[in-house]
Legacy VTK file of the C-alpha trace (Angstrom):
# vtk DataFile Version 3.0
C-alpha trace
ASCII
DATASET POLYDATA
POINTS 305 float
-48.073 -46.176 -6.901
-51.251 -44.051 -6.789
-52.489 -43.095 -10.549
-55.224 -41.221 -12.224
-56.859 -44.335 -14.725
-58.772 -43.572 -17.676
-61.083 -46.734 -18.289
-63.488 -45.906 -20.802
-63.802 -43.408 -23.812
-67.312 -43.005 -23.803
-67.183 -42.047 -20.162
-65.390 -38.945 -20.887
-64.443 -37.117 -17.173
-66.850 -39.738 -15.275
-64.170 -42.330 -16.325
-61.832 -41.609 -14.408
-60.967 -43.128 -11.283
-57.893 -42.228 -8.644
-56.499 -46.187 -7.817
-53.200 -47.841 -6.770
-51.416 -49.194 -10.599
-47.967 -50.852 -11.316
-44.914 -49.380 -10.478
-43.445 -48.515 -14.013
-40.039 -50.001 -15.465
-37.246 -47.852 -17.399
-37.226 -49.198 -21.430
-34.229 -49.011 -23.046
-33.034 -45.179 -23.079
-35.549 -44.696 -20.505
-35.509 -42.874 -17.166
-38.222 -43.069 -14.388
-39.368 -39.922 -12.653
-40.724 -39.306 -9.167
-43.342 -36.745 -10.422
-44.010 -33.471 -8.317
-46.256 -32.039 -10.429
-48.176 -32.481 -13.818
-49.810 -30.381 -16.514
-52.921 -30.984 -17.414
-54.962 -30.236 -20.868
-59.310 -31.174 -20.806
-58.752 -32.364 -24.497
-57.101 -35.462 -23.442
-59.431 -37.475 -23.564
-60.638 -37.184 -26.798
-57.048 -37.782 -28.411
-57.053 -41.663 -29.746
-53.381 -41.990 -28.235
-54.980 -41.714 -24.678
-56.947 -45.539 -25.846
-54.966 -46.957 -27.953
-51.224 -47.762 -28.435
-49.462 -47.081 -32.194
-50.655 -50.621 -33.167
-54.217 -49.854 -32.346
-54.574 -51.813 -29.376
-56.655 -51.067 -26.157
-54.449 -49.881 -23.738
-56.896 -49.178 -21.294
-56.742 -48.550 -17.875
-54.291 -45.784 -18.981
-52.884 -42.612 -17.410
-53.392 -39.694 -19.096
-51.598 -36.416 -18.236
-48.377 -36.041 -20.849
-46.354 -32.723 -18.711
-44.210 -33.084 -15.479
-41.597 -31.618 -14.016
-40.072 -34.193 -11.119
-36.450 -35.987 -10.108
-35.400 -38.863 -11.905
-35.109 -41.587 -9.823
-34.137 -44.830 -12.471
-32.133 -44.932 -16.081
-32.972 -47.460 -18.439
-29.921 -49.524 -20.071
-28.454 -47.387 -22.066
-29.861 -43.815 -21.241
-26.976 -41.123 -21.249
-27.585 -37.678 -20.576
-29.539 -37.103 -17.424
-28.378 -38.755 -13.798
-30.424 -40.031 -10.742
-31.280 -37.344 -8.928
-31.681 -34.834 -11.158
-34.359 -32.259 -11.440
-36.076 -32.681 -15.339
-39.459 -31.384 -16.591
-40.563 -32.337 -20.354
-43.219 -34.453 -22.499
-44.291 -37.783 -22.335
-45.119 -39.693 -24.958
-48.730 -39.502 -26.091
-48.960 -43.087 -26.420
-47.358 -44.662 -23.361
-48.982 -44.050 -19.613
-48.492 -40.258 -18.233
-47.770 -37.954 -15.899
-51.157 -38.241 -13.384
-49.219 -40.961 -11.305
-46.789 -40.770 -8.530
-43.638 -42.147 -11.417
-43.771 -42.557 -15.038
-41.793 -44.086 -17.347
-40.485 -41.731 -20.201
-37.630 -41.866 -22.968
-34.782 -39.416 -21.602
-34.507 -37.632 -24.872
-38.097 -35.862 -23.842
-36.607 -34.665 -20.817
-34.521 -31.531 -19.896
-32.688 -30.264 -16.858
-35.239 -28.121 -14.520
-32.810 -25.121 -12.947
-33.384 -25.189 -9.119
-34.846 -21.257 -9.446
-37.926 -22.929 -11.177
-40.242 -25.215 -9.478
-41.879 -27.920 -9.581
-45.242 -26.641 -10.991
-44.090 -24.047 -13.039
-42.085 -26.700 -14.643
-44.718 -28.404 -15.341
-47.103 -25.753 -16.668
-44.621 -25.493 -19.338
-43.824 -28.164 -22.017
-46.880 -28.379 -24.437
-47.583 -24.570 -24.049
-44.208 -23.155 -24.918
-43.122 -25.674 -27.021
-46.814 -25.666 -28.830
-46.392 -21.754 -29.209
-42.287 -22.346 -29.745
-42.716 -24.198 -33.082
-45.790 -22.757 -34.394
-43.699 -19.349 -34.374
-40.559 -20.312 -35.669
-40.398 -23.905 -36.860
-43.838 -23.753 -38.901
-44.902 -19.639 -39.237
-40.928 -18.706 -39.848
-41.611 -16.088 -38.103
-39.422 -12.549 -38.718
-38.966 -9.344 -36.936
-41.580 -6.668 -37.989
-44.066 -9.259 -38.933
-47.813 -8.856 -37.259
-49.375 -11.846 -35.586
-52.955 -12.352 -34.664
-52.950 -14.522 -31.555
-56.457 -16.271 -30.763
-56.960 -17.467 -27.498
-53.767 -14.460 -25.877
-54.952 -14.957 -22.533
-55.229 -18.980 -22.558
-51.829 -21.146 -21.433
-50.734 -21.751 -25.167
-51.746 -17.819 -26.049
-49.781 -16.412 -23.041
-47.009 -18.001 -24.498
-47.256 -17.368 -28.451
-47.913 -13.717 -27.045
-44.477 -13.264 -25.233
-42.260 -15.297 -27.555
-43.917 -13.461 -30.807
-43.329 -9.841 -29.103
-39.545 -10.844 -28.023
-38.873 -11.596 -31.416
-39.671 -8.304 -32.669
-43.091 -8.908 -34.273
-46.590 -6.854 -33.389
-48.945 -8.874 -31.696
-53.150 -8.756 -32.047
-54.320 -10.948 -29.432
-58.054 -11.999 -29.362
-60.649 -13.766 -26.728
-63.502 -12.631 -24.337
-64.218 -9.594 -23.426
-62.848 -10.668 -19.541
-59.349 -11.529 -21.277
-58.292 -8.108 -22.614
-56.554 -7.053 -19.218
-54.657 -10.375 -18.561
-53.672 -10.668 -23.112
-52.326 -6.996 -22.904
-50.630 -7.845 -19.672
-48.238 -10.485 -21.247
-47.955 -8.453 -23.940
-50.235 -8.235 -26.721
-50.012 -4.648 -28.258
-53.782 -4.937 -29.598
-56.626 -7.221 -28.374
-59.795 -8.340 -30.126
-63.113 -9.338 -28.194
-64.196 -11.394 -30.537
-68.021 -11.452 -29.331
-68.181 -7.477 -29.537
-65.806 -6.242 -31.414
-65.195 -6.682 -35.732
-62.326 -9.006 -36.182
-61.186 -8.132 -39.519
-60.771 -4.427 -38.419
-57.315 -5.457 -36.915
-56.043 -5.124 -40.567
-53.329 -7.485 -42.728
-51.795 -9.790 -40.744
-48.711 -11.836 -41.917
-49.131 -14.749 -39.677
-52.349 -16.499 -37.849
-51.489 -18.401 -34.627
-55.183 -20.585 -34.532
-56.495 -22.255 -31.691
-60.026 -22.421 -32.432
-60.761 -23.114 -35.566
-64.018 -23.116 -37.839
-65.405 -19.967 -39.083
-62.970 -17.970 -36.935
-59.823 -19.929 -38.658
-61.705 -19.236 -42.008
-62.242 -15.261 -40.998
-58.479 -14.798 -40.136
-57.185 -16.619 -42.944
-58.758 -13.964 -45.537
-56.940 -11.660 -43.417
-53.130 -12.948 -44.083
-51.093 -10.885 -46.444
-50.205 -12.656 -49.864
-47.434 -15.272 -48.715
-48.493 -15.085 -44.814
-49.100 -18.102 -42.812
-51.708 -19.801 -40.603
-50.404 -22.082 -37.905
-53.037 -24.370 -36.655
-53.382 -27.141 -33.495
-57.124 -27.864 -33.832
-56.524 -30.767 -36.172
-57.819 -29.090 -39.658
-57.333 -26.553 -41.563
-60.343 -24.943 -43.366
-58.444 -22.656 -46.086
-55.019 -21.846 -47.144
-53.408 -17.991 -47.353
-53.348 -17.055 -50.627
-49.993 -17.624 -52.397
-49.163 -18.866 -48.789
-48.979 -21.923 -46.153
-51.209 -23.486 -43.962
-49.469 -25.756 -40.795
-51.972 -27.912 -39.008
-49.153 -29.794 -35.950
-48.580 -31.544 -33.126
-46.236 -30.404 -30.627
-42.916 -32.465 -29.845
-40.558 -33.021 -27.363
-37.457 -30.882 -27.437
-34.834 -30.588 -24.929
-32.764 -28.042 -27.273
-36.287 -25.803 -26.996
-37.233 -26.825 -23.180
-33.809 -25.702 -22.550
-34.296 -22.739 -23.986
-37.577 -22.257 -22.391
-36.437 -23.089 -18.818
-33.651 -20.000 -19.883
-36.044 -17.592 -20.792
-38.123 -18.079 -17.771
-35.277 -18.385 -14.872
-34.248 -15.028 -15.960
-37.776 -13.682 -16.469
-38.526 -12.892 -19.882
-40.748 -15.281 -20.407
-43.139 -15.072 -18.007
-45.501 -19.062 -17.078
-48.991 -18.882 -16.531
-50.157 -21.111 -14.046
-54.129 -21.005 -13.647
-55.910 -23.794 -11.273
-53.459 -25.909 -9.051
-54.725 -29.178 -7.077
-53.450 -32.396 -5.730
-53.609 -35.770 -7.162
-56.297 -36.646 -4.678
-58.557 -33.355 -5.836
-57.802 -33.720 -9.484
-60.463 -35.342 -11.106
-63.383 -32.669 -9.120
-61.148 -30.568 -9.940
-61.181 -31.387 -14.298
-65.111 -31.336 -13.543
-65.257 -27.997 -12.159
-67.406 -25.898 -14.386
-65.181 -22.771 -13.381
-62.691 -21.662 -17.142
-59.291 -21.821 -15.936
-57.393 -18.998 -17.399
-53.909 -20.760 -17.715
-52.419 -24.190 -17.340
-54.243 -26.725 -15.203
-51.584 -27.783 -12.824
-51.620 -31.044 -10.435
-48.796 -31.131 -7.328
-48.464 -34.805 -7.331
-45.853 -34.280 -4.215
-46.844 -30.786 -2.104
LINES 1 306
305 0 1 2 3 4 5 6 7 8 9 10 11 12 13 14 15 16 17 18 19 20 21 22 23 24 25 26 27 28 29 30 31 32 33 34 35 36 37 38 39 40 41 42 43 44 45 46 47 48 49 50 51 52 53 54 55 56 57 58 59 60 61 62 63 64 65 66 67 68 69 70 71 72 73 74 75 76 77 78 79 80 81 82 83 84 85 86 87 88 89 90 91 92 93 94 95 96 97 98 99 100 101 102 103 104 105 106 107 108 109 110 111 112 113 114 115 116 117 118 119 120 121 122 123 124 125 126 127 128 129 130 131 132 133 134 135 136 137 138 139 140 141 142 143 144 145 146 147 148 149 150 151 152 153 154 155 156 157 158 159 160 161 162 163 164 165 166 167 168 169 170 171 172 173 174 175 176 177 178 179 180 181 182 183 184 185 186 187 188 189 190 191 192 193 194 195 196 197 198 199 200 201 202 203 204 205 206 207 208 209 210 211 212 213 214 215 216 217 218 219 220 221 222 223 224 225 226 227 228 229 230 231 232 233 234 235 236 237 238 239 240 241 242 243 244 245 246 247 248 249 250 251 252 253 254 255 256 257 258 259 260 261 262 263 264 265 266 267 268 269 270 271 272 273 274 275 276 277 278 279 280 281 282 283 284 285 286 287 288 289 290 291 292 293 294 295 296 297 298 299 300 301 302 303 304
């Protein structure tokens, strides 16, 4: 099959290369998916899992990419719940090879049914960005009606997301960003946006929960800004003060197919709304990763047109 490899850390974007690589086999519990499309995220390759496997070892040449929506075409020995044939979009593991390949490999259990109204690369615009914003509303900020949320990053593929789900819930939602994302953060939603290169942050007022995406002095900023007891959900990887009285979440998203189910609900009857930004092919993807141009949504790649 025709892959995206990643060869070598140091290389960053110049490492990777487009070349034929094994076929993969279904594990136990496994399924094998003909891929038709495949999210993308520029972080990747900075993440250790993308080198090395649990045990430390160089996995290298791997295949980076962990969302797809495709058809299953292979089940493991033992894997129950999905059939050949079937349309599925969900999370590979962030060890194991990905999703920038023609098939991958992937444990069924990451994997839910895609409904036929939803395709291909909306499905795969979808997993790490709802389910990111999914659980850092209501698994780790407990989020409650009434509640006001300051979004950072509303207009960005994870933001989009935390936007609508926070709103639908019942809570009031600041979103923040440049200047050239206050149309696009109001337009999924946010009731109040925040430039944060011209305008004064803390003038949005109390908040009761912080959904952080960038981190440093801007995490530090918004966290004097949570109401006694409030909450800061972070995915940068660290957490630079705590709410007073309380709780500071620093996670990693996780498969789901209760939540992707739930997702793929919400957006085949259109109240929750994807946001797909740059699409390419496989052949196209790596210029496309190096483009220089800020993709305002989810990278997508259309593995199969």
């Amino acid at each position: 099959m025709k892959a995206i490899l990643a060869d070598n850390e140091s290389a960053g974007l110049a490492g990777l290369r487009l070349a034929e690589h094994p076929d993969p086999a279904p594990a136990i519990n496994d399924v094998v998916v003909e891929i038709h499309a495949s999210g993308w995220i520029s972080t990747e390759l900075e993440w250790p899992s993308t080198w090395v496997d649990r045990t430390g070892r160089d996995r290298t040449p791997s295949v980076p990419g962990h969302e797809l929506a495709g058809v299953v075409t292979a089940l493991g020995y033992g894997t129950t719940g999905l059939s050949v044939g079937q349309r599925v979009f969900g999370l590979a593991d962030w060890h194991r090879d990905g999703t920038l390949a023609e098939y991958v490999a992937i444990e069924a259990r990451n994997l839910a049914p895609l409904p036929d109204e939803i395709d291909f690369t909306v499905g795969a615009s979808l997993p790490i960005s709802a389910l990111t914003a999914w659980q850092g509303l209501f698994q780790h900020g407990r989020l409650e009606p009434g509640q006001r949320v300051l979004a950072h990053g509303a207009a960005g593929a994870v933001g989009t997301m935390v936007t609508q789900l926070a709103r639908a819930a019942g809570a009031h939602v600041i979103g923040t960003g440049r200047a050239a994302d206050r149309e696009k953060a109001i337009e999924y939603g946010a009731h109040e946006f925040v430039d944060l290169a011209h305008d004064v942050l803390e003038d949005a007022g109390q908040v009761d929960l912080v959904f952080d995406v960038i981190g440093g002095d801007i995490q530090k900023r918004s966290v004097a800004m949570i109401k006694p007891g409030g909450t800061l959900v972070s995915v940068v990887g660290s957490i630079e003060a705590t709410p007073a009285g309380g709780r500071a979440v620093d996670f990693v998203v996780e498969a789901s197919r209760s939540e992707l189910e739930e997702i793929a609900r919400r957006v085949g009857d259109g109240s929750l709304r994807p946001n797909v930004g740059t699409t390419t092919t496989l052949t196209e993807a790596i210029a496309a990763f190096n483009s220089t141009e800020r993709s305002k949504g989810k990278t997508v790649v259309q593995v199969r047109p």
